[in-house]
N, C-alpha and C positions, 0 to 999 in steps of 0.2 A: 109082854107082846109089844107095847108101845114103846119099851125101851130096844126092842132091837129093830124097828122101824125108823128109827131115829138114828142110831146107830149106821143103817143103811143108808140112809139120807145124809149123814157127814160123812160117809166112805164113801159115796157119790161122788159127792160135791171134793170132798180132796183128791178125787181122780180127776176129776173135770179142769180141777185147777193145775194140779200133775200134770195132766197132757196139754195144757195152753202153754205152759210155761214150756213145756218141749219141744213144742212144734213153733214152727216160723214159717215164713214164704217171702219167695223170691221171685221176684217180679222179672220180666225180660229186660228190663231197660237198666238190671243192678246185679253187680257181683255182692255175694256177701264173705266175711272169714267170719270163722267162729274162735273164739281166743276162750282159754280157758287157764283160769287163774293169770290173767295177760300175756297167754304165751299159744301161738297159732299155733289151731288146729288143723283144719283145713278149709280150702276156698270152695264157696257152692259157685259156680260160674251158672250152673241150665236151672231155668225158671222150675218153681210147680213148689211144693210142700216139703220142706225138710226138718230133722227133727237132732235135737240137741239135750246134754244133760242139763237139767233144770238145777239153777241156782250156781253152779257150777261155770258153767260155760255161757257167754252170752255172745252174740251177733253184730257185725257193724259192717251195713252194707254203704254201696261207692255205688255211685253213678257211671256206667259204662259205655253211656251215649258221648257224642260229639262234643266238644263244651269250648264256646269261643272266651278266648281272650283277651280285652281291648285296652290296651298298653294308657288308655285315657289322654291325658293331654301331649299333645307331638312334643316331641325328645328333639334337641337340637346336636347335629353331625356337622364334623369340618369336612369336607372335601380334597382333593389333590390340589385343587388350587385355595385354600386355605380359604375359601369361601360357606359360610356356617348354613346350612338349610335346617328348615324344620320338618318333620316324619312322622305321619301318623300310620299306628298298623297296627295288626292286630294278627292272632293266633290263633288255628284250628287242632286241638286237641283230644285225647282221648287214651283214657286208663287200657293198659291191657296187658300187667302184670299187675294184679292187685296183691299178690303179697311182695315184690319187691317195692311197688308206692306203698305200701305199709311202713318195710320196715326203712327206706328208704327216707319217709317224710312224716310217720306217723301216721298217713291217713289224711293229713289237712291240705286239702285242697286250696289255703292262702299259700304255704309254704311250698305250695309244688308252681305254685303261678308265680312269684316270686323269684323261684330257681328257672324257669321258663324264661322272664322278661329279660333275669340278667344275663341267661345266655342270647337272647334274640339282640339284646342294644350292647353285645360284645361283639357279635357277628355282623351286628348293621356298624357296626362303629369302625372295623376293620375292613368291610368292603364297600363303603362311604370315602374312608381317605385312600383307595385306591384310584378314584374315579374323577372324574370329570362331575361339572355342574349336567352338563348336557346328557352325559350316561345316565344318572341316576336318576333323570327326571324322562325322559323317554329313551335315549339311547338304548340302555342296558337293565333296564328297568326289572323285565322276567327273568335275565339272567340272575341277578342279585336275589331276587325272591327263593330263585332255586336254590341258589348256594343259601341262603339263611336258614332255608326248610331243610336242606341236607346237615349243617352242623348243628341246627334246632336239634334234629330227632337225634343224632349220634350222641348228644350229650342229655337228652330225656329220657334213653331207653334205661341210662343208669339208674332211672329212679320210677321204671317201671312205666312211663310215658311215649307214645309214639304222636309225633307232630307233623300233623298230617298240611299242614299248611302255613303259611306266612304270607303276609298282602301287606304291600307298603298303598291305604288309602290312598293317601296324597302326600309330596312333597315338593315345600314352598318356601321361597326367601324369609324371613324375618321380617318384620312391619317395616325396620329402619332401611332393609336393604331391596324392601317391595316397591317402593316408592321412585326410589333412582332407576330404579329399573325398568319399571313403568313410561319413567320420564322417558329413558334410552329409547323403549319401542315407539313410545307416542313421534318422537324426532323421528326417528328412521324410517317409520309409516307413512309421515308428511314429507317426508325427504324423496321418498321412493312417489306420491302424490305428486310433488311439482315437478318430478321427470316426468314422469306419464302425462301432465298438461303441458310443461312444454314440446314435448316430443308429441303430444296430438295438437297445439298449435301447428310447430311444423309444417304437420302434415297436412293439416286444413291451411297454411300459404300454400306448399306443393300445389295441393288440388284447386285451388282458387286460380294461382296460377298461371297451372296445363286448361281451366278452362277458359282464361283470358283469352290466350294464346289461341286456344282450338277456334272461341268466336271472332278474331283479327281476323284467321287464316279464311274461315266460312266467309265471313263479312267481302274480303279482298277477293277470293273465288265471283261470289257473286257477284260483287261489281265489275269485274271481269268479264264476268258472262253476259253482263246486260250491257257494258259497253261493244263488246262482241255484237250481239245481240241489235241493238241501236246504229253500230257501224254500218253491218249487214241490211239493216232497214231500209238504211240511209243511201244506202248503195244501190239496193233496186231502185228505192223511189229515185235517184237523179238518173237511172239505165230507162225509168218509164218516162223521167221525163225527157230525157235525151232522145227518145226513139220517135215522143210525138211532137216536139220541135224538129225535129228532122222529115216526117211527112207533111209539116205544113205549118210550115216558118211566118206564117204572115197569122194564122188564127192562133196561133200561142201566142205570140208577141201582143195582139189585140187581145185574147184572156189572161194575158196576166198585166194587160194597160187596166182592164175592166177588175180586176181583182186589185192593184191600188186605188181605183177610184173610190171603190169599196169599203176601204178600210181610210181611206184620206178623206171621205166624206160622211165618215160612221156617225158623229155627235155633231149637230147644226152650230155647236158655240166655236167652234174650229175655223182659224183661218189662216190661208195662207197667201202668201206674194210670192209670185213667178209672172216672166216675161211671156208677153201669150203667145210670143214662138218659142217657147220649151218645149222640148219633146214629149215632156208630160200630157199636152194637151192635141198631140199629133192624133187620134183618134175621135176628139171632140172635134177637130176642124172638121178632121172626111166627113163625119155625120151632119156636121150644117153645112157642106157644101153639097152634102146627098139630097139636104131638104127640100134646101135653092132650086 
């Protein structure tokens, strides 16, 4: 009896082990192939529980997600004008023949990123000495992306790979040829600075100027106008004083004898010598002969 419970307990257990060793699973984010004795069987591509012969046949799943590739340190390209930049970039990627990337590459994903970089810096290397400094650095910049990604993928599909993208990060002169370059813009920055202050001196003389000019002309207006002004004054006052010398010729003459006495006698330290028959004093006589 206890030999055949036992018996049952290791035909159990080599089922248990039997059916581990047959089943596998696959996950969404992986194709798997099944190779048996090293020669494929078939590809599981849809997720869930698959089952395989045991000892026989075994499993090697591939990542089926997105997978970037970043070319590391900038690769240096000549241009049309034989001028060298440096390019950094990088690869967006993705399996989706996994048995022609089997038997295309073995399955190694160095070997397929390898075969990837040399097509990417044969095709930046060919549409680099097409180009201009200026193109390849904004001119024409997504044009070049496209074409990269278009002969990237035509020459990935051969090894079961679809490239779904190419981004050139940055490209930039070399340290040696950053520097003169720099210099050039710093010059021509300052160059284009002392146009713009001479040309607003300029224009602050103009305006200084038209308004010299406008307060002469204000200035000249108005003394204009006050001498006008003044004339016109001047003019009534000798028509008023005309009109009352003319009613009565003997009290104006006597107010205006009485208005230099006035101002001839203003301060006591004052002296003057005249003949006392000067006409000056023709109004001081009549009044002391009035007094008599």
């Amino acid at each position: 009896m206890k030999t055949n419970v036992a018996n049952i307990l290791i035909g159990a257990v080599l089922v248990l082990i039997l059916m581990s060793l047959s089943m596998f699973i696959v996950d969404q984010r992986q194709t798997a192939i099944v190779l048996q004795l090293g020669e494929m069987v078939r590809v599981e591509s849809t997720p869930g529980l698959k089952w395989k012969i045991p000892l026989m046949q075994n499993v090697r799943f591939f990542d089926s997600r997105i997978l970037t590739l970043d070319a590391g340190e900038p690769e240096r390209f000549i241009t049309a004008e034989k001028k060298n930049v440096l390019v950094d970039s990088f690869v967006k990627w993705r399996i989706v023949d996994v048995k022609q990337y089997y038997i295309s590459v073995g399955g190694d994903e160095m070997r397929a990123s390898t075969r990837l970089l040399q097509t990417v810096n044969s095709s930046m290397r060919e549409e680099f000495g097409k180009r201009s400094i200026h193109d390849v650095v904004s001119g024409e910049r997504d044009q070049i992306m496209d074409v990269l990604r278009e002969k990237t993928d035509a020459d990935a599909r051969k090894i079961g790979v679809q490239v779904l993208d190419v981004r050139l990060k940055r490209v930039d002169f070399p340290p040696e040829i950053s520097d003169s370059v720099y210099r050039r813009m710093d010059a021509e920055r300052k160059r284009v600075a002392n146009e713009l202050r001479a040309s607003g001196a300029a224009e602050g003389e103009k305006i200084r100027a038209d308004a010299d000019k406008q307060r002469e002309v204000i200035l000249a207006q108005a003394y204009r106008d006050a001498q006008k002004t003044k004339g016109e004054g001047d003019a009534k006052a000798a028509a008023i004083y005309a009109a009352a010398f003319g009613r009565n010729a003997e009290f104006y003459s006597f107010y205006r004898s009485l208005e230099a006495y006035k101002r001839s006698f203003k301060d006591k330290s004052d002296v003057m010598v005249l003949d006392p028959s000067s006409a000056f004093f023709k109004y001081l006589k009549g009044a002391s002969k009035a007094g008599k």
